[in-house]
C-alpha positions in Angstrom: 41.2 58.6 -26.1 44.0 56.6 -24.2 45.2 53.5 -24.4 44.2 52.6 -21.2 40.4 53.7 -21.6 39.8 52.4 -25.2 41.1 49.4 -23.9 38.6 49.4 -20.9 35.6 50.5 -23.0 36.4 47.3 -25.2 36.5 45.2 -22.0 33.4 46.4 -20.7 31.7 45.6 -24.1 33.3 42.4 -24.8 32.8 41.3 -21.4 28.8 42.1 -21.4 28.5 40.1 -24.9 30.7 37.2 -23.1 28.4 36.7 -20.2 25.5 36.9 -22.1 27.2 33.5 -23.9 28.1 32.4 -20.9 25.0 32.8 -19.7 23.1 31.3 -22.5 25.6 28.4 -23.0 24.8 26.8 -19.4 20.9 26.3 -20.9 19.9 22.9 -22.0 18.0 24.3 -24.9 21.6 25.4 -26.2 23.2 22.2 -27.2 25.3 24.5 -29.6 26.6 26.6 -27.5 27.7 23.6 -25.1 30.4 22.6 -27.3 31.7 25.8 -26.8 31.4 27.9 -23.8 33.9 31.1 -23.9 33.6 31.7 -20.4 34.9 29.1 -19.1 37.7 28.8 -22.0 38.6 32.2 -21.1 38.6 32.2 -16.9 40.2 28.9 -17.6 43.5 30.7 -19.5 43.4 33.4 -17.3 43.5 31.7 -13.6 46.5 30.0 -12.3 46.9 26.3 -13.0 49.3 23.1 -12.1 50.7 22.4 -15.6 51.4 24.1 -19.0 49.2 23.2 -21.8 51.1 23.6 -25.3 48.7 21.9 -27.6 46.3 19.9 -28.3 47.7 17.1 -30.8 44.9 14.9 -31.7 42.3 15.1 -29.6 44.6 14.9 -27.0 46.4 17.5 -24.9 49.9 18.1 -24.8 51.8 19.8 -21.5 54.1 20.3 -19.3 53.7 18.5 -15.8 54.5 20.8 -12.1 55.1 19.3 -8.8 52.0 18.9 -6.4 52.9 19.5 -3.2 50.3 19.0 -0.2 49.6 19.4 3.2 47.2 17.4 4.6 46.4 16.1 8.0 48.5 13.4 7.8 51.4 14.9 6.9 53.0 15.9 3.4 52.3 14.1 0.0 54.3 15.0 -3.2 53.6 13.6 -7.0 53.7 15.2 -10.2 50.4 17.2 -12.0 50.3 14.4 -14.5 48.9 12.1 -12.7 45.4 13.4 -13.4 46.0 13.0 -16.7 45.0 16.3 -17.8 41.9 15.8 -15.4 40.0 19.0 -14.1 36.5 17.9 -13.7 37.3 15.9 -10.6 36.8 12.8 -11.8 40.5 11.4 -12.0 41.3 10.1 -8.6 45.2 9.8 -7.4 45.8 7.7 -5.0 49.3 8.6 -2.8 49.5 7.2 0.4 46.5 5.7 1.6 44.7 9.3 0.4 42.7 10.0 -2.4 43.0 13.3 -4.3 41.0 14.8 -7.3 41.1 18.3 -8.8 38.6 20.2 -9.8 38.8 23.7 -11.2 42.3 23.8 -10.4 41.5 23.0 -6.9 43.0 19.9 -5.2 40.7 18.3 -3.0 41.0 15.6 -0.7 38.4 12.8 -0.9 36.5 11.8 2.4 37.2 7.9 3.1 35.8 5.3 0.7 34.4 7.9 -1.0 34.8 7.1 -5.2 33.6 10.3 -6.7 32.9 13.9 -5.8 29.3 14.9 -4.5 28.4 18.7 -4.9 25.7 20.6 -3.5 23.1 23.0 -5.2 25.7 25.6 -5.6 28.1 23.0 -7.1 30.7 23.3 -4.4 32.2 19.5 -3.1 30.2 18.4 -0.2 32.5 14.9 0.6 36.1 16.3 0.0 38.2 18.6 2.1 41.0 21.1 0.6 44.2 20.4 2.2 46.8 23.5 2.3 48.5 23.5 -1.6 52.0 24.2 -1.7 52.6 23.7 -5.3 54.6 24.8 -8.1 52.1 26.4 -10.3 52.1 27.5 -13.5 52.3 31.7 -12.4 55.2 30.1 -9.1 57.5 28.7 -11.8 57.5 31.7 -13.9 57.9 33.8 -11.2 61.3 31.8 -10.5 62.5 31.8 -13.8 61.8 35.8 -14.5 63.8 36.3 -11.0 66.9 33.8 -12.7 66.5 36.2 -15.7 66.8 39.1 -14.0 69.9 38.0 -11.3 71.5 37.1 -15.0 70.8 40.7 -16.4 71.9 42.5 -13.8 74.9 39.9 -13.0 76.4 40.6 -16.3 75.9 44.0 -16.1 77.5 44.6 -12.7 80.4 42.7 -14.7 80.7 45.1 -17.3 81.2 47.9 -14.9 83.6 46.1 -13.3 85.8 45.3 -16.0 85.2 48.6 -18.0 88.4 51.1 -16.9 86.2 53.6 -18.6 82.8 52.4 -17.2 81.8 52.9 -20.8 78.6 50.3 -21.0 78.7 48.0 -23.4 76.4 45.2 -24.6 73.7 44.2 -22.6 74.9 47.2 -19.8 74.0 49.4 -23.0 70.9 48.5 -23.2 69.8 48.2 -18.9 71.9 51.7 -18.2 69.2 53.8 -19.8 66.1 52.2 -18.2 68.4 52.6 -14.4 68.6 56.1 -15.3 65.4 56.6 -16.3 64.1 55.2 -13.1 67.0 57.3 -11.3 65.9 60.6 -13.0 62.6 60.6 -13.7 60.9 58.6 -10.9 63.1 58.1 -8.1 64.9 61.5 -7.6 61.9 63.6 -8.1 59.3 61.7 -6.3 61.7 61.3 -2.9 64.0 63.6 -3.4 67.8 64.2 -4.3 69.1 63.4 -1.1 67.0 60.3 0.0 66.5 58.4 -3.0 69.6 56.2 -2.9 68.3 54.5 -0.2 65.1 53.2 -1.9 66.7 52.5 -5.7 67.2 49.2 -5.0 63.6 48.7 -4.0 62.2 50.6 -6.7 64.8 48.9 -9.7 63.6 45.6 -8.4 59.6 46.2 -8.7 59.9 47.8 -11.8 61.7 45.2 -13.9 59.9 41.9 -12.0 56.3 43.6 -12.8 57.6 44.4 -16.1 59.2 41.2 -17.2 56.6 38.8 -15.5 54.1 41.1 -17.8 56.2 40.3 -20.6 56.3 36.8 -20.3 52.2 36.7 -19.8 52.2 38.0 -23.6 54.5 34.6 -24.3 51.8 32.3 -26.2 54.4 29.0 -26.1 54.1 29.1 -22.4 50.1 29.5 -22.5 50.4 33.3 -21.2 51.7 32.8 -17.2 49.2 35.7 -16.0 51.5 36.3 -13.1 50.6 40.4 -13.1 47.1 39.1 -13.2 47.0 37.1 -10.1 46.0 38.8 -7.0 47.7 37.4 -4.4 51.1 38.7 -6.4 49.6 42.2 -6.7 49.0 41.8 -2.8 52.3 40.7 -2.0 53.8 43.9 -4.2 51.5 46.3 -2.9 52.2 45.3 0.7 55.9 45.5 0.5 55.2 49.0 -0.5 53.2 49.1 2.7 55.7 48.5 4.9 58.7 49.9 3.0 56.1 53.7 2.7 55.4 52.6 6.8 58.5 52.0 8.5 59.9 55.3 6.5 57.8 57.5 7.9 59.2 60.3 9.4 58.0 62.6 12.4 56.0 65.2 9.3 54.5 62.0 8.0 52.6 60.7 11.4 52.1 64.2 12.0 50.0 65.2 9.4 47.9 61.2 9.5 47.3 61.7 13.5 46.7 65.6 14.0 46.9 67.3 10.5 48.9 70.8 11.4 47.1 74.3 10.7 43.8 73.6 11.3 41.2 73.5 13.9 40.9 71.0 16.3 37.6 70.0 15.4 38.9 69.1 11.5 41.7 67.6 13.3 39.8 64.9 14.3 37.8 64.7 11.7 40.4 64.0 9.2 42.5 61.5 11.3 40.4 58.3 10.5 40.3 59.8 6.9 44.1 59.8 6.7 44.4 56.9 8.6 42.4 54.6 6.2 43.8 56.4 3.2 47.4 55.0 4.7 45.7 51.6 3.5 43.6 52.4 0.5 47.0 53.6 -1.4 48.3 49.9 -1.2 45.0 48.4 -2.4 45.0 51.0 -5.2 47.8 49.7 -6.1 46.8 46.3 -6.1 43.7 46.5 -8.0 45.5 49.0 -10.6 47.9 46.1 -11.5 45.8 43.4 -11.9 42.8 44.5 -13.4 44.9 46.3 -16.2 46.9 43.0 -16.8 44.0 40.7 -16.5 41.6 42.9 -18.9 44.4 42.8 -21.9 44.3 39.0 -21.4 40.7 38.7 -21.3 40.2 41.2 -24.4 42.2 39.1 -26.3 41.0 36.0 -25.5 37.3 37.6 -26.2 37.9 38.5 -29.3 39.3 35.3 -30.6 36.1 33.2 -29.0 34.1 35.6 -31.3 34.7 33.0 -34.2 33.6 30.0 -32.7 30.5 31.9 -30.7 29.4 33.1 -34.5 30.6 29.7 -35.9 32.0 31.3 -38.9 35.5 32.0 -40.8 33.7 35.3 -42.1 34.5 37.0 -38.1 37.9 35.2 -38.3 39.8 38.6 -40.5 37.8 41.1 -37.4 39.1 38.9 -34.5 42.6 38.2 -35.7 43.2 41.8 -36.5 41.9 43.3 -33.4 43.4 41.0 -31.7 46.8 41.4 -32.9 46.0 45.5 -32.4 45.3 44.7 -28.9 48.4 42.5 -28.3 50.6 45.6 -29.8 48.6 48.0 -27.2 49.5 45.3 -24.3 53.0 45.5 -25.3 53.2 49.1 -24.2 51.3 48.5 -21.5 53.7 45.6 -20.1 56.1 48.4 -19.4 53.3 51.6 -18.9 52.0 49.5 -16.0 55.2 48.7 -14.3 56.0 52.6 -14.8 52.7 53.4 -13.2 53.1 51.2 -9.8 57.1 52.1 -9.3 56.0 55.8 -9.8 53.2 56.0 -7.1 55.4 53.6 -4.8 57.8 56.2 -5.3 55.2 59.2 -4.6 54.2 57.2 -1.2 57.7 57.1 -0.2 58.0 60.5 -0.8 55.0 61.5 0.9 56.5 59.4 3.9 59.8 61.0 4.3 59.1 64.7 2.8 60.5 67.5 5.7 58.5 69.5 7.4 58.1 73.1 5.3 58.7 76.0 7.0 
């Protein structure tokens, strides 16, 4: 059994037994399980927010405020995350220039005029507040920046090493980052897209393999509460569609060829296959996407799980089982940090490939 599927069998089962919680925890009969719900503790840690919680230091929380930064309808309003004073309920109001804002669910919503409190509707979605367009520095944004500062510096210094080297003998931290540009050199890029084309498309494929793999790393960090930048969507959108247009716009005459009239077959198959090939062109980037994310957010998830297991029991006896699968796990998502970056610069690779591969003769 791999990694990957032991892993996913221990999602599915720890996910079932978590709804079932969640489930009962929402019942008024349950007062128990109200104190605790590990649903919401665990979709809670996973999602983006607009702060970093550290700690909790006597009864109260501890974190590190983000800039809010709004658009609404009457033009743009700034103010820092701790001004809802740790608020996600929606009951915290800011006020900020003449407008009224709450946030609830990591949503920030826009009261309605002389409104003093959200009103929900049977589904529980806001009913008297409006979301204006959020252009904040979140929690996943700011990591995002700091792993792109850590990487300019890594690859800054090692550029410098060459430079000054007579020998171009890496040393120090070139030592260490020549091996890995090798191995994506030699093992992915050259024979996925060929000796002769790959130059063109290292630096594309250097850069998504070490951003995926670093922001994975730092989503293992507990200090900074786990920044689940691999495990937000819209990043795994915006990666998957730069590999769109990159596979796209490479294309050669053999590539739109065989997607609008597949050689050396009838015409009847021709046509057949052309909307086939056509929406495969787009199901290869979403593959991508879901790949990414649902690997990155199941590890978080599994772990999280497994630790809720000792206050949904409400004993120390589970505490031994949960720590130590836990830990197991966090050694498995280690590997996978890197596996997982591997696995999207490989097929990127492959769709490049496929893109710019000759006709055979």
């Amino acid at each position: 059994m791999t990694l990957n599927t032991f892993k996913n069998v221990l999602f599915s089962a720890l996910f079932i037994a978590i709804s079932f919680v969640g489930y009962a925890s929402e019942s008024p009969e349950n007062e128990n399980d109200k104190e605790f719900n590990a649903k919401e503790m665990i979709m809670h840690h996973v999602k983006d927010a607009h702060e970093f919680h550290i700690v909790d230091w006597n009864g109260k929380p501890i974190s590190i405020a983000l800039p809010i930064i709004l658009w609404t309808d009457q033009g743009l309003v700034t103010f820092m995350s701790s001004e809802f004073h740790h608020d996600d309920s929606g009951s915290h109001i800011v006020e900020k220039d003449g407008m009224r804002f709450v946030k609830y669910h990591e949503k920030i919503y826009q009261l309605e005029p002389n409104v003093q409190e959200l009103a929900f509707d049977d589904e529980h979605h806001p009913t008297n507040a409006s979301l204006p367009t959020d252009l904040s520095i979140t929690r996943n944004v700011f990591m995002m920046w700091i792993s792109v500062i850590v990487l300019l510096f890594v690859f800054i210094s090692t550029a410098r090493v060459y430079k000054k080297s007579d020998h171009k003998i890496p040393t120090g931290i070139a030592g260490f980052m020549e091996p890995l540009i090798v191995f994506v050199r030699d093992e992915i890029a050259k024979p996925m897209i060929g000796d002769h084309k790959y130059k063109k498309y290292m630096p594309y494929l250097l850069t998504i393999f070490f951003f995926i793999w670093i922001n994975n790393i730092f989503g293992l960090i507990p200090i900074i509460n786990g920044a689940n930048v691999s495990g937000n969507i819209a990043f795994t959108l915006t990666l998957a569609v730069f590999t769109f247009l990159v596979t796209t716009f490479s294309g050669n005459k053999n590539y739109w060829k065989h997607i609008f009239w597949m050689p050396g077959v009838p015409v009847p198959m021709k046509i057949f296959l052309m909307p086939i090939e056509i929406v495969g062109m787009f199901v290869k980037p979403i593959s991508l996407m879901i790949r990414l994310f649902a690997n990155i957010t199941a590890g978080h998830i599994i772990i999280l799980a497994l630790m809720s297991l000792i206050f949904i029991f409400e004993t120390i006896a589970v505490a031994p089982v949960s720590v130590a699968f836990s830990l197991f796990i966090g050694l498995i998502e280690i590997v996978v940090t890197a596996i997982q970056a591997y696995i999207f610069t490989v097929l990127s690779a492959l769709y490049i490939g496929m893109a710019t591969e000759e006709a055979h003769h």
